[in-house]
Every structure is written in C-alpha cells, then in structure tokens.
N, C-alpha and C positions, 0 to 999 in steps of 0.2 A: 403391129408394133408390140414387144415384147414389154412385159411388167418392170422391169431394169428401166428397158431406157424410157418408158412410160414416166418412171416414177421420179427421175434426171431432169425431167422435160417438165414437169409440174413444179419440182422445186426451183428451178431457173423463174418460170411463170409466177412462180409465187413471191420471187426474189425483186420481182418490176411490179406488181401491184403497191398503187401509190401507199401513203399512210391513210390512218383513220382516218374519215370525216364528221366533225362532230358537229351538231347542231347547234344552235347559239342557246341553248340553254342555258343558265349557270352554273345548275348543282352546286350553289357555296351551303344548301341544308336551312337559311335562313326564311326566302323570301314564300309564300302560301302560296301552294297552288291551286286552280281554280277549275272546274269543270264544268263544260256545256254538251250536254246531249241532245240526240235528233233521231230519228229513227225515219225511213217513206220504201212507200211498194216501189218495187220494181216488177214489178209481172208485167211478162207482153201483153198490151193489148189487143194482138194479131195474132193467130197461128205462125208459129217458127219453128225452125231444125233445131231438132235438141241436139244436145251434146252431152256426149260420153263415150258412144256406142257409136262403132260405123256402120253397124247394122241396121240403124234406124236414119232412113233415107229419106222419111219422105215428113213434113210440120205435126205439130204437137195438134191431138183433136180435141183440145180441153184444159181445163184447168182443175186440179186437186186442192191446191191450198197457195197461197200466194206468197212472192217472193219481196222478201225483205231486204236492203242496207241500214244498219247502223253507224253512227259516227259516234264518236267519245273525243272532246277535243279539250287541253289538258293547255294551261298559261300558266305562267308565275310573273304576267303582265310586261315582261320584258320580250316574249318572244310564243308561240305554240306550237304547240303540236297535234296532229290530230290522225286518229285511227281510224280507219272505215274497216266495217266485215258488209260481207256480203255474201247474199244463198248462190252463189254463180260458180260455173268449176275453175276459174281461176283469168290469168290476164297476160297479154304478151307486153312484154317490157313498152313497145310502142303504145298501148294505151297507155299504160301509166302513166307516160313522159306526158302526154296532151292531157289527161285528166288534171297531174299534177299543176301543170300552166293554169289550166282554166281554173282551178280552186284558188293556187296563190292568187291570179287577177282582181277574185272576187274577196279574197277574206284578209290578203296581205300577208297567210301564212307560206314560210320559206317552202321552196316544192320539196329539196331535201329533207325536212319535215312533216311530211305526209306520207304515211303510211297507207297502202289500200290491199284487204287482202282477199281474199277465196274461199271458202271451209269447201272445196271441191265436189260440190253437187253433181253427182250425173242424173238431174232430171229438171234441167234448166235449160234457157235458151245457148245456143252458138254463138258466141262471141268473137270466133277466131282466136280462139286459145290455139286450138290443135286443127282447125280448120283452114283450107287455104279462103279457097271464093266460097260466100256464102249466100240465099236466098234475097230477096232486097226489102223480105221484112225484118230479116235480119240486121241486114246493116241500119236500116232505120232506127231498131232497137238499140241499137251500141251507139250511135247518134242521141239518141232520148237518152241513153243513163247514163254520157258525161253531163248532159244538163241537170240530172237528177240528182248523180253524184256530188257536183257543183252546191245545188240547193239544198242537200242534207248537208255540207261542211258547211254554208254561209249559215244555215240555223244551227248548225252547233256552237258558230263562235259567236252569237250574236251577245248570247246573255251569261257567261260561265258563271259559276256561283260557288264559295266554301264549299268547301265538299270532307266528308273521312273516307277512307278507303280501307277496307279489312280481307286479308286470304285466307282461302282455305283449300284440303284435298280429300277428293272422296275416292270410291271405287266403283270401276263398274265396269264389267264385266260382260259386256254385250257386244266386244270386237275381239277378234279372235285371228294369229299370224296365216295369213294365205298362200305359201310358198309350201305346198305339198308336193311329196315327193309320190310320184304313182308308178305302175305297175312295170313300164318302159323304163323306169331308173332316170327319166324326169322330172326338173320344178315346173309344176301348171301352178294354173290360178285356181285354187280348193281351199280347204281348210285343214290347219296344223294345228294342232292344241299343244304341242310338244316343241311348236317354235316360239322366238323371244314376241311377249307382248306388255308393253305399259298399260295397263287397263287404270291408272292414276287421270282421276280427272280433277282439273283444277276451274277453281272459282272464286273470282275477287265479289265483292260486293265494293258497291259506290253508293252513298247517302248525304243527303244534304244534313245541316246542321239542326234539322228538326227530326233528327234519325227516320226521313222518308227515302226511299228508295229511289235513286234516278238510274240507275243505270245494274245489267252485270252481264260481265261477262267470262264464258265457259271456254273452257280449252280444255278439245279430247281426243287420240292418237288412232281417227278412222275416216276410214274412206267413205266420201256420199253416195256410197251405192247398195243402200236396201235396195231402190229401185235398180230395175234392168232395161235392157234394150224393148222388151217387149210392151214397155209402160209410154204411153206417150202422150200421157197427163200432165201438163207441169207442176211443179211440187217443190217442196223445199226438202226433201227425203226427210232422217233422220234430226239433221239439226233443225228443219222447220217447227218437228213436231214435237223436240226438245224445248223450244224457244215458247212454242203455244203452252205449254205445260208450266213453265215459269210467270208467263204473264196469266194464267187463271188463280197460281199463288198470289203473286207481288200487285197485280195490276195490272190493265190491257194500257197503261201510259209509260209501266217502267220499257226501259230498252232493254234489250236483250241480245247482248253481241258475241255470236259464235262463230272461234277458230277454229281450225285442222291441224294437231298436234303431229308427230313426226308418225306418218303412216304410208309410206310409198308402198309396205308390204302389209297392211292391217286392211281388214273390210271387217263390213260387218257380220254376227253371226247370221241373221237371216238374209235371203235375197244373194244376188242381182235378182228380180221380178217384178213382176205388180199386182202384188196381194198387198193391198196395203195395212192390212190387219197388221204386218210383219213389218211393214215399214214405220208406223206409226209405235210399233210395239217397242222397236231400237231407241227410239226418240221419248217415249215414254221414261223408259230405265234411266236414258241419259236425265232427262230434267225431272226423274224424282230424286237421284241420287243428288244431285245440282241442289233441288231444295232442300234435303235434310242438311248438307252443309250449308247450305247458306244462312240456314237459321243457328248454326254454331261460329259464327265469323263475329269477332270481335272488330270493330274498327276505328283507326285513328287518322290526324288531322295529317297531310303530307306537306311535305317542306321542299323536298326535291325531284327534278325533272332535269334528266338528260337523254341525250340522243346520240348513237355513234350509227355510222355507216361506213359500208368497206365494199370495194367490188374483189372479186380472183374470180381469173380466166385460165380455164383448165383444158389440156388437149380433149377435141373432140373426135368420137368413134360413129360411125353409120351402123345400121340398125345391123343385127347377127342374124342369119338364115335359119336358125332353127333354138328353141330354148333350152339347147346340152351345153356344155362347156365347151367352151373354145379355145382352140389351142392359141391361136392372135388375135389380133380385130384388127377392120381395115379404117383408115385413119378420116374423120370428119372434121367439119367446121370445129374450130374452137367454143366454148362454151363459156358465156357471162355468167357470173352467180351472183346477186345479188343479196346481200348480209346489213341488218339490222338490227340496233341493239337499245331495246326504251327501256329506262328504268323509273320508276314512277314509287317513290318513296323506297320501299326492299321489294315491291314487283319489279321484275326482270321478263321483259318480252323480248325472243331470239326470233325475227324475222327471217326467212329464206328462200328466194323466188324459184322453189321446187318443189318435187315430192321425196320428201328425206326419208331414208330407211328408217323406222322405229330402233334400230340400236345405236343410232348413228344419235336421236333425240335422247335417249336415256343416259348416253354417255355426257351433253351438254348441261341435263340435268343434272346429272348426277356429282359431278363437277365443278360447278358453279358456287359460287359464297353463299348463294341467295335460294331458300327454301324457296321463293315464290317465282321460281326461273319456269317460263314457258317457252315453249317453241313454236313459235306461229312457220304454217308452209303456205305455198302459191302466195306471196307476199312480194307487193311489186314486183311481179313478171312472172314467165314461167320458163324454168329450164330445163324442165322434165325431170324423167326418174333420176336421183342422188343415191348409190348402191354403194354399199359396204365391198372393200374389200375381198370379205373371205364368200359374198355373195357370186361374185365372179367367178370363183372358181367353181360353183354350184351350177350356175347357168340359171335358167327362169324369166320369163316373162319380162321382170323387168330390165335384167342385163340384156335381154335381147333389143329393146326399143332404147336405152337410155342411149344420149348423145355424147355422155363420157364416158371416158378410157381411167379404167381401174388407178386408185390412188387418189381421189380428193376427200376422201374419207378422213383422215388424220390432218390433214392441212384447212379444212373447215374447223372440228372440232376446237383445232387451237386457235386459229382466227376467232372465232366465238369466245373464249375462253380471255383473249387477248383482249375483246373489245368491253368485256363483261370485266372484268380487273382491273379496267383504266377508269374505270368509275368512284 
C-alpha cells in the first residue's frame, strides 16, 4: 500500500472513531482530592519464561531483585481513579479488559478509570504480551497477579487521605537514540549519540498534610533492557534499581511508581547483558537524579481530577523482510491504540497502549499547556512499535516488526493534543 492512499485510509479511520470519553470526574477546581497508596511483590514464585528475548527459551534460574506494582489511587469522593505501574514488559489489551472487571467488582472503581501500565522490563516473567502459548507456570503467574493486582487497587482505595502534590524535571543522561546506521547503509539496534533523545526526566512527589512522603513517581524515556538475553535472573533492570535507590532516601514504606516515557527507539547506554554492575549502575543515575529533584519540589493542595479516553484504529502492515527501506508494505490486521489523558491538578499523564517513538513524545510534550505533561507507554494494552513517519523511510528494526502502516504519527499527536485542551 503506498504512503497516499496509506495516509486517505487513516484519515477516513480517524474520521469514525467515536468522541472523547471522559470519566466522571468533575474538574469544576473546587472539590479536594484525596490519595491512597499501596505498593506488593509480584515475583514468581516458580521458575518461568522470561520475556524480551526469543533467545531465551528455556525458565528464569533465579532471582536478582524482586518485582514490584504500585498503585496511586486519586477521589474527589464523587468518583476515582487509579494508576497502577508495574516492573512487567507490558499487557495485551485482553488482560487489561479482565484486570479492569475484577478491580471495579472489588473497589466500585469505573474500569474506564483504571489505568494499568508497563515501564517495559525485559528481565521479567511472560505474560503473553508478545507471547502466543506459554509454559503453565506461566499462566499460573498471570492467574496470581490479576489477584494481586485486584488487592494492591482494593488497598489503595481503602483509606485515601489529604494529600499536596509538587513537579519537577531533572536530567539524566544514561539512555541514549538506538537506531544506528552501520557499515551496510542500514538502521540495526546500536547506539546513536547523534539521534533525537529526551534524557528529561520527570518527578512528581505526593505528601500527606504532615509534609511525609506517600508516594512518587518517575517518568523517563528508556527501554528495560540493561539486562539481555543472556541473564535469566529475574530482576526489575534499571527502574527496579532506580526505585531501590529512592526508598533508601525517602523510606522502604514510601511507594515508588515507575513509567516508560516515549522510548520505542531509546535503550539504555549500558547492556542488553547480565553484568549487573551496569544494570544497577543505569538505575543508580536514574534515582540519584530523581532525589536531587525531589528535594527541590515545592508542593501544593490539589482541587482537580479528570480523565479522557479515546480509541483510533489505524491500517495495519505485516512484519517487512528485511531492516532497509521499503518501497511498499503488505497490508495487515487493523491496529487498536489505545489513548489516555489524567490530569491531576497541572500534572498531565498521556497514556498510550505502545512503544512510541521518542520524537513522537517530545512533540506531545512539547505542545501541551502543561509543563508537567508526561507520556506514559505500554498503558492498557499493547500495540507494538508507534514509528515516526520520516522513520519509515529510514527502515530499522522497528519499521520492520511494527503492525502499522506509515501515517499515525500526526493523527495521535493531535488526538492527544485534542484530549489534553478539552480540559
């Protein structure tokens, strides 16, 4: 299918996805909002197939450091909301749908108000993100953390309490663009120092009214894979050991809840491997940079809470034979994306159930009313790689596996843009 009528077929598609849907939040600025936090292990308790790598065939022989959800859940007593992260590489829109059922059953929160998301770990268990059949400790596992997930939302909403909320942005500089171009006139997966990278990382702090520390959470624009195929330790890579590094500052009680900023083409500078010197060393950087701003965050009381959601269904492409340019692509399933938009006083979280190109994140940033605009990915669901335009024409890795056809690049950004303004 050619880029013309590619891009014909996208705006018709874009032209039948319904209107916004917004959450019963109110946003009139008046009523307080209130916050309950929860944090529990998710580590298997069994040897399982990791995921990341199809290299690694055969259950994990160990454990490095254990795997975390957090939940942040957010009232203004009329209605909530609540955010879950997790160290996992991400979720097919069908869990989400059952997770979602099983928490509103138990908490009464609407499912459309539920956020659950991914910071995209590759040195966690298989989920059937990108898996078909999996091992049957497996499925055991994904069995065990809808219950889990269930019992971190029902203790988050049990007790919410006053709360201030403060942001801030630091830098750091330990993820670096992966689309090198090598000796063949190819983009592989290496390291570009010379392509686009956000290295802005952002950090709200949450405190209760006795300026103690309940909650915070990070948001930063890289891939979970210090770790590589060769490690089959489970671990929570880089953000586990960012998150260990925050609760030695704040407290092994405060939570610690880390996203995946728009990174479909960022890794980290050290690794895929398993030295974890280098893994622990990414994760280091992130949560010292994390504390020095956190101790410079001012914070105040918040008044508003809203919620938008949007779906757009974009033509889908089959995978490309080889990572050079292509002159067409041959035409695949249609692809769901799923879009969310919380604003939680002047924070602005951009949910997107994929791995977004880092330029595609900076433009949403950049864009937005709201300095404290993040962009959460792998956020209810997953829909693979989200590629820029002019990447297409490059070729690489990720144009070869992603399931869309050039052109949703420009038609997200203002969706987002759209949902972020009607606020």
């Amino acid at each position: 299918m050619k880029t013309r009528r590619t891009f014909v077929l996208i705006m018709v598609l874009i032209a039948m996805v319904p209107a916004l849907s917004f959450g019963q939040a109110p946003g009139q600025g008046t009523s307080e909002v209130r916050l309950g936090v929860s944090r529990i292990n998710i580590t298997p308790e069994a040897p399982v197939l990791m995921s990341g790598y199809d290299a690694r065939e055969t259950p994990s022989t160990g454990i490095h450091d254990e795997l975390f959800a957090s939940a942040l859940y957010f009232t203004d007593q009329q209605t909530g909301v609540l955010l879950i992260t997790t160290d996992l590489i991400g979720f097919r829109a069908e869990f989400i749908d059952d997770a979602r059922k099983m928490i509103s059953a138990k908490t009464g929160i609407p499912g459309e108000n539920i956020i659950i998301s991914a910071v995209h770990n590759h040195g966690g268990p298989a989920v059937k993100t990108y898996e078909g059949e999996v091992p049957a400790a497996n499925v055991d596992y994904i069995r065990t953390l809808k219950d889990k997930l269930t019992l971190l939302a029902v203790k988050a909403s049990e007790n919410p309490v006053p709360f201030r909320m403060g942001t801030g942005k630091g830098t750091c500089t330990m993820n670096i663009n992966r689309r090198a171009e090598f000796a063949d006139g190819g983009i592989w997966l290496g390291r570009n120092p010379d392509g686009p990278c956000d290295h802005e990382l952002d950090v709200v702090r949450f405190e209760d009214l006795k300026d103690q520390t309940l909650a915070v959470l990070i948001n930063w624009p890289c891939h979970g894979t210090a770790s590589g195929q060769e490690n089959f330790l489970i671990t929570g890579d880089w953000p586990g050991a960012a998150a260990r590094y925050i609760n030695k500052q704040e407290g092994k009680e405060t939570v610690v809840a880390i996203t995946a900023g728009a990174s479909a083409d960022i890794n980290p500078i050290y690794g895929p491997g398993s030295d974890f010197s280098e893994i622990e060393a990414v994760g280091f950087h992130v949560g010292k940079e994390a504390w020095k701003t956190l101790t410079l965050i001012e914070t105040h009381q918040v008044n508003s809470l809203l919620l938008a959601n949007a779906m757009m269904t974009f033509p889908g492409k089959k995978p490309c034979k080889d990572n050079f340019p292509q002159p067409s692509y041959e035409s695949g399933p249609d692809v769901d994306i799923r879009l969310t938009a919380l604003k939680i006083g002047n924070l602005v979280l951009c949910g997107i159930s994929g791995e977004l190109m880092n330029e595609i994140g900076m433009q949403i940033k950049n864009q937005s009313p709201y300095s404290g605009t993040m962009v959460v990915t792998h956020c209810n669901g997953s829909s693979g790689y989200i590629c820029t335009d002019k990447a297409f024409q490059e070729g690489g890795y990720e144009i070869k596996v992603t399931g869309l056809m050039p052109g949703a690049e420009k038609p997200i950004v203002k969706k987002f843009l759209e949902m972020i303004y009607s606020f």
